[in-house]
Backbone bond lengths (Angstrom), bond angles and torsions (degrees), N, CA, C in turn:
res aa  C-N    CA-C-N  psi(-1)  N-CA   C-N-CA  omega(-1)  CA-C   N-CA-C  phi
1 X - - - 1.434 - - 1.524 109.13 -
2 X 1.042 109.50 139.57 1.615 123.11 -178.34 1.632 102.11 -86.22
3 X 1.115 100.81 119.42 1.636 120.82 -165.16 2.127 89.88 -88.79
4 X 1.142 115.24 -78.00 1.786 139.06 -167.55 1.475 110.27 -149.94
5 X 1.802 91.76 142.52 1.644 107.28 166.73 1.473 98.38 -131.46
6 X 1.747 105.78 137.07 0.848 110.97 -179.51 1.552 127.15 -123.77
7 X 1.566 139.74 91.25 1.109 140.81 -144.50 1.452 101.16 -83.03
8 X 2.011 109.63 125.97 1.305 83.04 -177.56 1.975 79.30 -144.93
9 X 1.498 98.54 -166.22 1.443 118.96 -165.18 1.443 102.75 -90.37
10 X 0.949 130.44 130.14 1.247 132.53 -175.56 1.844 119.34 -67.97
11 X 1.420 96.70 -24.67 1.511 135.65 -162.98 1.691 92.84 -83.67
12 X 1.126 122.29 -51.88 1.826 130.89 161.31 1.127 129.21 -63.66
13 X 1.593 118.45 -14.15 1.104 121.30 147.33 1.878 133.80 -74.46
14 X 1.191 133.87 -12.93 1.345 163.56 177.47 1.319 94.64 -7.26
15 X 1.662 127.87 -61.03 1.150 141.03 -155.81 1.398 104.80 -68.28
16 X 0.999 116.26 -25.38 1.941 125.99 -164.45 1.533 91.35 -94.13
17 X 1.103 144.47 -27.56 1.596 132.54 -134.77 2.024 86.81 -109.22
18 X 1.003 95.04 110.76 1.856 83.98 172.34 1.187 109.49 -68.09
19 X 1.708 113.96 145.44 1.401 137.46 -150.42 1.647 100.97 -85.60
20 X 1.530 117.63 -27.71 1.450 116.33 -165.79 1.619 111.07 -95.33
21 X 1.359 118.70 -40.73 1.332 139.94 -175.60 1.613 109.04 -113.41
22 X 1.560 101.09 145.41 1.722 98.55 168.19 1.678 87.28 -155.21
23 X 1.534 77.28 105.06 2.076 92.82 176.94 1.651 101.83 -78.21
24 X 1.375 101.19 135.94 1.412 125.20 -163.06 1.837 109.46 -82.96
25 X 1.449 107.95 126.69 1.284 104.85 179.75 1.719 86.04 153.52
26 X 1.507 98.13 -179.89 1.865 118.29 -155.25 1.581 87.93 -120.50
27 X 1.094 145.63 -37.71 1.701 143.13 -134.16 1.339 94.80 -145.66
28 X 1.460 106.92 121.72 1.280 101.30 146.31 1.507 121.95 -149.12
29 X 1.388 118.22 170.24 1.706 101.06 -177.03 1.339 93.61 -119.85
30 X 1.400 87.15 138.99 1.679 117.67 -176.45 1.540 108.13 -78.31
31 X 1.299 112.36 133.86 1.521 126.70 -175.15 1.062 100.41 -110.75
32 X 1.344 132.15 -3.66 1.703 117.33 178.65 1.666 100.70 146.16
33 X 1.184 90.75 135.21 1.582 94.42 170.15 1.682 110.93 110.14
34 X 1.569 101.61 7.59 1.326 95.40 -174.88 1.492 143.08 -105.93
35 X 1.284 123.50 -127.49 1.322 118.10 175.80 1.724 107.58 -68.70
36 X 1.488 104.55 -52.91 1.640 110.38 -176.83 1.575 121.65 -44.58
37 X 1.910 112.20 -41.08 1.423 118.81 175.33 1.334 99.69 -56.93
38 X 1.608 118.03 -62.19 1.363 112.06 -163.29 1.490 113.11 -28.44
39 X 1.194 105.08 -56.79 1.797 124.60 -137.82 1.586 82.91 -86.66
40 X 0.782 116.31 -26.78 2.250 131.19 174.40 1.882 94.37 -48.68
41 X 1.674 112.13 -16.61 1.590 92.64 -155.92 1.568 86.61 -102.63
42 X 1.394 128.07 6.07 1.574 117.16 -172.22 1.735 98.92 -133.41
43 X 1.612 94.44 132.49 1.751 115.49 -161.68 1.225 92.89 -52.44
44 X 1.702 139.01 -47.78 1.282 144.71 -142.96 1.495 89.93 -66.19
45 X 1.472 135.73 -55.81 1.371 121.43 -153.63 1.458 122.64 -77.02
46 X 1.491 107.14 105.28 1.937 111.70 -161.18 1.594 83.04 -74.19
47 X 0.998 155.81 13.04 1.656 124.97 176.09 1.357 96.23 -78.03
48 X 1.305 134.91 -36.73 1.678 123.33 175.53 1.480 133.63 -74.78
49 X 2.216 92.91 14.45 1.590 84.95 177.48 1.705 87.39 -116.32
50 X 1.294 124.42 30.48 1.321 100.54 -161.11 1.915 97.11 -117.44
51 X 1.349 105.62 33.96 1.569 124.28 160.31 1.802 103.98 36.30
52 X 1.163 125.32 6.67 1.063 125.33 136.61 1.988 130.38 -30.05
53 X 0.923 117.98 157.85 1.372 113.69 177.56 1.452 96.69 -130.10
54 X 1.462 98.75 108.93 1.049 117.15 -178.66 1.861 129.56 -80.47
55 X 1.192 129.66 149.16 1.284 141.77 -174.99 1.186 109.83 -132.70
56 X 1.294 133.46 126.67 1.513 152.72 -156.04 1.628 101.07 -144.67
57 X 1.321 100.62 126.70 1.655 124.79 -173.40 1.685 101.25 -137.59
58 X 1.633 109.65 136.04 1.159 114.41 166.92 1.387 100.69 -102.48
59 X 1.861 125.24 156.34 1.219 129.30 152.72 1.257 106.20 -125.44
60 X 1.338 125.82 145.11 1.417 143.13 -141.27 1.527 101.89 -129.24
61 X 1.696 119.20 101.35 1.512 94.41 173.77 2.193 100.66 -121.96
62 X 0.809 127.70 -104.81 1.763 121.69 -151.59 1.276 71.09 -110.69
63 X 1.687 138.35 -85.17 1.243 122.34 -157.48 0.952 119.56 -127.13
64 X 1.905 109.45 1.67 1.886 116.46 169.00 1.048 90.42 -111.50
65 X 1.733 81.17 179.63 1.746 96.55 -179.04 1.540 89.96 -145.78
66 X 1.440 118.11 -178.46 1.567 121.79 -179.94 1.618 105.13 -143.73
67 X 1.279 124.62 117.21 1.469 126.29 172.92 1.295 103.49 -69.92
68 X 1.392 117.56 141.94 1.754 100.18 158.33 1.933 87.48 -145.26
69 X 1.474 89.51 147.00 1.255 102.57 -166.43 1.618 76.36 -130.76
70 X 1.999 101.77 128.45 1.088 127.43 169.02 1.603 119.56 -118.50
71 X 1.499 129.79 178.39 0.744 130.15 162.96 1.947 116.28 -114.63
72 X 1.197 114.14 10.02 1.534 136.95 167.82 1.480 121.34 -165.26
73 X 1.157 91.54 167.36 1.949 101.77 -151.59 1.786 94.64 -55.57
74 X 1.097 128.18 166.80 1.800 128.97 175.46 1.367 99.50 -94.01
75 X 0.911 100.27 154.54 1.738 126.43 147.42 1.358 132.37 -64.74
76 X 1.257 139.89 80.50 1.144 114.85 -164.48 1.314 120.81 -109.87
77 X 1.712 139.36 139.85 1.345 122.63 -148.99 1.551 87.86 -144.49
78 X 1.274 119.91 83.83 1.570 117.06 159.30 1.376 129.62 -50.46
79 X 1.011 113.74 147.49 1.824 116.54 169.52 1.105 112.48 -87.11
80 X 1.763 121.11 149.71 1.331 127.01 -164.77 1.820 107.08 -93.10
């Protein structure tokens, strides 16, 4: 089940992106450190009371990106 998507600036992300290396690819799943902790630090956001076990994926496009915080792995179905 799709818990949140979160459309954000790629440019606001800066701090996350290591400065020396940028491993190549669109998707990735977040192991920690991400959008979900952040938003973990302000009372307003109920997705961290909803005892779910959450899964957090980045997608990577030219200058956005899209969080999606799941509760199971995605599906993913590229176009040819």
């Amino acid at each position: 089940m799709l818990l949140d998507l979160e459309y954000l600036d790629e440019g606001n992300l800066l701090e996350f992106w290591d400065k020396e290396v940028r491993t190549s690819g669109w998707l990735w799943k977040v192991e920690s450190g991400g959008w979900f902790e952040l938003e973990k630090l302000r009372s307003g956001f109920l997705a961290q009371h909803l005892g779910q076990s959450n899964k957090e994926y980045l997608v990577t496009g030219i200058n956005d990106c899209v969080s999606v915080l799941a509760d199971s792995e995605p599906i993913i179905i590229t176009s040819e």
